[in-house]
N, C-alpha and C positions, 0 to 999 in steps of 0.2 A: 311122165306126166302127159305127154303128147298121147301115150297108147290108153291112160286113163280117160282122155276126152273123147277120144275114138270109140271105144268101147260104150260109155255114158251115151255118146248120141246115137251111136247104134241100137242099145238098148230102149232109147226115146223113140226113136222109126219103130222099133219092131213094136212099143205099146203103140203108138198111135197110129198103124195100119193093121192092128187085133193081131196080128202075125203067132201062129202055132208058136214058132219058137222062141215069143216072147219072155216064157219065165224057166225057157232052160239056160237060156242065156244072160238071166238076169241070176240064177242059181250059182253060172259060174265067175260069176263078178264080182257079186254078197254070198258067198255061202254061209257065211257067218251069220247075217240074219237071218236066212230061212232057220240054220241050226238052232239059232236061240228060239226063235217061235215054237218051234217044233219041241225043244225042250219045257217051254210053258202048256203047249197045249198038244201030245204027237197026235192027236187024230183032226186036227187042220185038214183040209181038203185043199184041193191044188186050187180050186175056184179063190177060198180064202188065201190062201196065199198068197196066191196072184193081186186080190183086190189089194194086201196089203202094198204088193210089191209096187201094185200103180200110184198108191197114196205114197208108201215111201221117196217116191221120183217126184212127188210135188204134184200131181194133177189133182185135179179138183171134183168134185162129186159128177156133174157138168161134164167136164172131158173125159172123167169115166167113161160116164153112160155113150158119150159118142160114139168112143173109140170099141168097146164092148159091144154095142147096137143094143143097150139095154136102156130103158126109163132110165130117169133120174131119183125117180121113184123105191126102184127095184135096186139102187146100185146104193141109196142112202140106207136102206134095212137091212141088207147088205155090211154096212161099213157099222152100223147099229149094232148088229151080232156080233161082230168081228170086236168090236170094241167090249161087247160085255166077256167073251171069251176072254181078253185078255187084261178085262180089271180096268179099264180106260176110264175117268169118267169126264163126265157130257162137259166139263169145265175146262178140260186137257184138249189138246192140240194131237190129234191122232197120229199129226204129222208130224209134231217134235217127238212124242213119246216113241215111236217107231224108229226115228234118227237117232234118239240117244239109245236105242238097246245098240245098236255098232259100236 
């Protein structure tokens, strides 16, 4: 339990200081989500991915864009795509449906 919180907050530092090895180290904590993603859709890009993997962790359109150095703009059409790729609609919570494929 202890080495699951350790790992979660580490992974929290590395989104929110944009850090490279943000989403390999988030790869090997969930690999099960990337796998089932990538099973819905294999030609995901690691950008989508990633935006998934920051949604997944609860941040919001807003700490996106912060923490990426992108609009808020750019990170919502972004999260737009990603959602029609994977059949989401505008009524669902990106962030539970993402939760419950684990």
């Amino acid at each position: 339990s202890k080495k699951v919180n350790e790992s979660f907050e580490e992974i929290i530092l590395l989104a929110k200081t944009n850090s490279p090895e943000f989403f390999t180290r988030f790869k090997e904590i969930y690999p099960e989500f990337i796998a089932k993603l990538l099973v819905i859709d294999p030609k995901f890009r690691v950008s989508e991915l990633t935006l998934c993997a920051y949604v997944f962790l609860g941040f919001s359109t807003k700490d996106i864009a912060q923490f990426t150095f992108k609009s808020t703009n750019t990170v919502h059409s972004r999260k737009y795509n990603v959602r029609k790729k994977l059949n989401i609609s505008s009524e669902e919570s990106m962030e539970i449906w993402l939760k419950n494929l684990v």
